[in-house]
N, C-alpha and C positions, 0 to 999 in steps of 0.2 A: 420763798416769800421774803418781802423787804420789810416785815414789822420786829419791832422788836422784841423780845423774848424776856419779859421781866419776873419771870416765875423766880423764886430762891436757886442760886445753883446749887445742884449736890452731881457731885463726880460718881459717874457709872464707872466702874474699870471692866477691862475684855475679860473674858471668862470663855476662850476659846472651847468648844467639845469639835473634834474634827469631825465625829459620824454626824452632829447636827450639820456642819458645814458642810460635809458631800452631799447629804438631802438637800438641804437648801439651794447650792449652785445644780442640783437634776432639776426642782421646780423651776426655779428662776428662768432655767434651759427651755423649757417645754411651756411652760404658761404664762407665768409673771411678763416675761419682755412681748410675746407677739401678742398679749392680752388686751385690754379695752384701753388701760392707762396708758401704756407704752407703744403698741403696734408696731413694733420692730420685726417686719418683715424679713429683711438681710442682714447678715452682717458680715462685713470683710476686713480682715485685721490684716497690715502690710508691715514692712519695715524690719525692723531688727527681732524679728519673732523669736529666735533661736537662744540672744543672748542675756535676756532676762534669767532663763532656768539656770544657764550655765556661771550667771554669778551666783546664781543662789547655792548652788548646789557645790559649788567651788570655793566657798566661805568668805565671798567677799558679802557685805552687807548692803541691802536693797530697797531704796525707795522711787515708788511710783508717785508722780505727779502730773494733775490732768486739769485744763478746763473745765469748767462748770454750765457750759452751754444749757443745760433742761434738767428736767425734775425724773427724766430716767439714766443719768449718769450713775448714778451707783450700782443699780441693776447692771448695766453693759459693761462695768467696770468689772462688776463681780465675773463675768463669762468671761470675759477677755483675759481674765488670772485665770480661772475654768483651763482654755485653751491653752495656757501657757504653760501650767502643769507647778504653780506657785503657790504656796498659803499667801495668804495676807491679814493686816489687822487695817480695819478703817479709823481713822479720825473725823466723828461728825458731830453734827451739832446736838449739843446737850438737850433742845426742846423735843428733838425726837423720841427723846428716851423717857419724856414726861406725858406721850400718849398713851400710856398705859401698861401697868405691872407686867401684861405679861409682854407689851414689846420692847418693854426696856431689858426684860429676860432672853429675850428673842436676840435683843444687837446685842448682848452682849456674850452669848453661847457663840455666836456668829462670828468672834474677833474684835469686836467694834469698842471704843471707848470715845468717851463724850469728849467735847470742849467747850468752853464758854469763847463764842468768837469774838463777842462784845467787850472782852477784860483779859486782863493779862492771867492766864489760868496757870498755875506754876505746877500742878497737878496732872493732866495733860501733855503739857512740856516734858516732865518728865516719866511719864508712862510712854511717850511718843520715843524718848531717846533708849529708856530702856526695852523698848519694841526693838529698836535696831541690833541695841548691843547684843539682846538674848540668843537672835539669828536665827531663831523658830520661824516666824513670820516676817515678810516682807511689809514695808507700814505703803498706806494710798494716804494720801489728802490732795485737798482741791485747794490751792491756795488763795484763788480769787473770793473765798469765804462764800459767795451767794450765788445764786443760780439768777444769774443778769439775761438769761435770754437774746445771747446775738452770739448766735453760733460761729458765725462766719472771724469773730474778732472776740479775742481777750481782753479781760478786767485788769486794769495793773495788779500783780498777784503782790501780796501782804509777804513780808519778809518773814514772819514766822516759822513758813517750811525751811528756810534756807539755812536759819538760826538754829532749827531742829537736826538737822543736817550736821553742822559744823561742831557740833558742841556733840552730839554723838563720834564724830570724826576724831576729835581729839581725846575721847575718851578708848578709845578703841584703837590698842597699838599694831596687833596680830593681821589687820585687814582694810580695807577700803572702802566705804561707802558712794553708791554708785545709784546715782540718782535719772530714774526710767522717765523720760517726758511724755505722756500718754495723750494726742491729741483726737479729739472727740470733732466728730463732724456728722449730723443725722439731715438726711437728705429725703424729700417726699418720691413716692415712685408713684403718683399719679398727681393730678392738679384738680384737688377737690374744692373747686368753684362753689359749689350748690351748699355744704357746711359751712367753708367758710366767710360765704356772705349770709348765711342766715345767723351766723354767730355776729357779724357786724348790724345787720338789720336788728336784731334782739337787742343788742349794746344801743342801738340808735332809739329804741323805744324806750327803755330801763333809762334812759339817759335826758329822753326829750327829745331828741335830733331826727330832723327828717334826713336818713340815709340814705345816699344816691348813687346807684350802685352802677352805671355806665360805665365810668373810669374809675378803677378797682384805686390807684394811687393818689388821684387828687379827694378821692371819696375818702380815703386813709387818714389822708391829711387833716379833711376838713372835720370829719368826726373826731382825732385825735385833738386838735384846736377849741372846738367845744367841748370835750371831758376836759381839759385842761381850765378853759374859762371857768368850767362850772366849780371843777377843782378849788381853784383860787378864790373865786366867789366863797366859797362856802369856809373856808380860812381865811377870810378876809384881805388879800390880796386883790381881788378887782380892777385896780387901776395901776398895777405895779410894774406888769408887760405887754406888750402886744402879742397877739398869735394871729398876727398875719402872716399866712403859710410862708408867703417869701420871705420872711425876716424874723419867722419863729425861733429858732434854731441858736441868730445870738442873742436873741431876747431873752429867749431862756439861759444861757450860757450865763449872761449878765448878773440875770434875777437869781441863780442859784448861787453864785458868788456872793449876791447878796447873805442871801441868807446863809450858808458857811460863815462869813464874815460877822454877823448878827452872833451866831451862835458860838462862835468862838470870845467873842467878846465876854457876854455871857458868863462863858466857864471858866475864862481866863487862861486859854489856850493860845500859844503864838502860832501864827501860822505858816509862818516860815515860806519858801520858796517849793514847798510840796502840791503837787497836784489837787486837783480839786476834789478826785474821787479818795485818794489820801487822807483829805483834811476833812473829808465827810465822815469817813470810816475812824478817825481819833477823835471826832463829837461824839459820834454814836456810843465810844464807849469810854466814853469819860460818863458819860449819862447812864450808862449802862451800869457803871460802877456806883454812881451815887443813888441807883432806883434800887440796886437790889442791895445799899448798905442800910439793915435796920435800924442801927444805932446813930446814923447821919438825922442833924435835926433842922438839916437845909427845907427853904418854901418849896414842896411838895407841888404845888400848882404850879410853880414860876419855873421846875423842871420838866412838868409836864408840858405849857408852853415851849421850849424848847426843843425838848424833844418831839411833837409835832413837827417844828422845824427844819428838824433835820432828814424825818422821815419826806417831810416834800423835798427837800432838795434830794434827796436820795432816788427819791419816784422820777423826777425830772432831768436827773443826771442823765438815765438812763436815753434821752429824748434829745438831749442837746449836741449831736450829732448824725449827722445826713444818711443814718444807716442802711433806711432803704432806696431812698431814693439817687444815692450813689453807685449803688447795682442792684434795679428793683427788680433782683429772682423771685420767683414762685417762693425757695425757700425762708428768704427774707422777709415775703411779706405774709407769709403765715404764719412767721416768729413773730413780724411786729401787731398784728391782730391778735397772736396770741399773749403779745404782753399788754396790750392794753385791755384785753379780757380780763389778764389777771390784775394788774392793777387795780381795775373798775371794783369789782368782783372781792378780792381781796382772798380768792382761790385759786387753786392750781387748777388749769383748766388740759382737760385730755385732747391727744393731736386729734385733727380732722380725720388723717389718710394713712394709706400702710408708707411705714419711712424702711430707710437703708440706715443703719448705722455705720460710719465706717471709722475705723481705729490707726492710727498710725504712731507706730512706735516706734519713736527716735532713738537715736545713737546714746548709748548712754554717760551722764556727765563726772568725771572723779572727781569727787566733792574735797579728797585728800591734795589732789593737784591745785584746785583752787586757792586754798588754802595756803599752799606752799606758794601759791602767784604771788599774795596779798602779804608777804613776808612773815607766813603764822599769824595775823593781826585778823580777829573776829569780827572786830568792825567793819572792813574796808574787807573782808572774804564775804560780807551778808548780801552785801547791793550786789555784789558779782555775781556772784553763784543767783541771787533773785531775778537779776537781768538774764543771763544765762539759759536759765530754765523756761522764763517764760517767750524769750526769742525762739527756743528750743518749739515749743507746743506750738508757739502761731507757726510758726516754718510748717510744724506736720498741716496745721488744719490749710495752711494755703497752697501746700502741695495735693490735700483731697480735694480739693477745690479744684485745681489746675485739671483733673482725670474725672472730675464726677459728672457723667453721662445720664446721670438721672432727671426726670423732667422737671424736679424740684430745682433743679443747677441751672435752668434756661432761664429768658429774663420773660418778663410777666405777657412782653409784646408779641413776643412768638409763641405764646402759646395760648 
């Protein structure tokens, strides 16, 4: 979910038990994934299956990095360690660990320790590097921080893994840190029509809009363009862009630079020549930093203003490229119905149909080699190794792409 998480932080640390851990990856195995949330019918893991155990087991030091495609990544993440024959600790988000006593006793019997994604968590950071150092566990995070829903394509990933990375590397003289790119790609094995227009029909009444379900893509469109209106409407934007389907796209591109631009001002942030989903992701937690400082005696409304702000352009980001309609598969457009469900909604909404998960594990990266590129210099080894890694993942998910014979992988006309 893209809201923000302004609860007080308090850092959960891992508190591994291995017999909870083997119980937990048998359920996960047998119910959790082919269940109502998940319906992970298949799964096929490819790639370099072999050499994950053999660093681990060979004392060089191991991290897994993966896209963030949907809301059952960490389940298939946990199986694919499962089949690999690897411990792991995860890196997640702190609010999960605030639904309740006993599940934050849960993630953290399990391996898992929190982070505040929104703030510089120095806490984290270093429970993430002494994860590496100890050599017990293998560390997973997902560095594109959210679950953005476009399977098919990567979030520019946050350098923080990379920096976690390097800075365990130089602390660590006996061994190697060798960083696993894990790309995730989940594929529908039927074309559930009948749910997923009555999930659009539902959104079209909840919403106002008469939905027209003849041409499944310009129908996509034109409901997408009215939750948008109304969106704005009700934030008081109105007249600020067009969602004329044909020139949605830089309208929006436009209007959310706007507001980045607005919001940076604001907080008094420069915005330098970084991406736009960058400059989204350093409001977010500069705001995130001033909502959860008690002692800050900043206007309170005029932050909360703000951050609104950022939360649309955040929502919007997600929209201002041609994602489905540049290869409108089955499985793209029951990602983008299902993220305008959740947007609407402001819920995780469960798939239609039974999917195929497929896993492709790349070649793995020596984060010490890097290192040694960048002349030993932390700065100029972070963008490396961050580029690196996440060229790494898109390559696996457009290689399962290139082989997936499922009827989620055809485009929407032929079937």
């Amino acid at each position: 979910m893209l809201e923000f998480s302004d609860a007080p932080y308090q850092f959960f640390e891992a508190r591994p038990s291995p017999f909870l851990i083997r119980i937990a990856r048998g359920v996960n195995r047998r119910f959790v994934l082919p269940g109502k949330n998940h319906r992970i019918s298949e799964l096929h893991v490819s790639g370099e299956t072999e050499l994950p155990r053999e660093i681990f087991e060979g004392g060089d030091r191991l991290m897994f990095v993966s896209n963030h495609p949907s809301h059952s990544d960490p389940q298939l993440v946990t199986e694919v360690h499962r089949r690999l024959g690897v411990a792991t600790s995860f890196m997640a988000a702190y609010d999960v660990f605030l639904r309740g006593k006993f599940n934050a006793w849960c993630m953290q019997r399990l391996g898992n320790f929190s982070i505040d994604r929104e703030g510089s968590d120095r806490k984290a950071m270093s429970a993430a590097i002494d994860t590496i150092k100890a050599d017990d566990y293998a560390l997973t995070i997902f560095p594109e921080g959210n679950v953005y829903l476009t399977n098919d394509r990567v979030t520019p990933f946050l350098d923080g893994t990379a920096f976690i990375a390097l800075k365990a590397q130089q602390a660590i003289k006996d061994a190697r840190v060798k960083i696993v790119p894990l790309s995730l790609k989940f594929t529908h094995l039927s074309t559930p029509r009948e749910p997923v227009t009555e999930r659009l029909k539902q959104l079209g009444r909840d919403s106002g809009h008469a939905y027209d379900s003849t041409d499944p893509i310009p129908a996509v469109m034109g409901l997408g363009a009215h939750l948008i209106t109304d969106y704005l409407n009700q934030h008081g934007y109105a007249d600020r862009i067009s969602v004329d389907p044909d020139s949605i796209f830089d309208s929006l591109t436009g209007f959310t630079a706007e507001l980045v631009s607005d919001s940076e001002s604001a907080l008094g942030i420069e915005s330098g020549e970084n991406a736009l989903i960058d400059r989204i992701k350093k409001v977010r937690s500069k705001i995130h930093q001033i909502r959860t400082d008690e002692s800050s005696d900043v206007d309170r409304e005029e932050i909360d203003r703000i951050a609104d702000k950022a939360i649309l352009a955040l929502r919007i980001h997600g929209y201002i490229t041609p994602y489905l309609t540049e290869n409108p598969t089955v499985d793209r457009y029951i990602e983008t119905v299902e993220r305008v469900a959740e947007d609407f909604y402001s819920r995780i909404m469960p798939p239609t149909g039974p999917r195929r998960a497929i896993v492709q594990i790349g070649e793995p990266i020596d984060v010490q080699a890097v290192l040694e590129n960048a002349g030993g210099k932390l700065r100029g080894a972070v963008g490396e190794l961050t580029n690196a890694t996440e060229s790494a993942v898109q390559a696996g998910i457009d290689q399962s792409n290139a082989a997936n014979d499922a009827p989620g992988g055809k485009l929407l006309e032929e079937v």
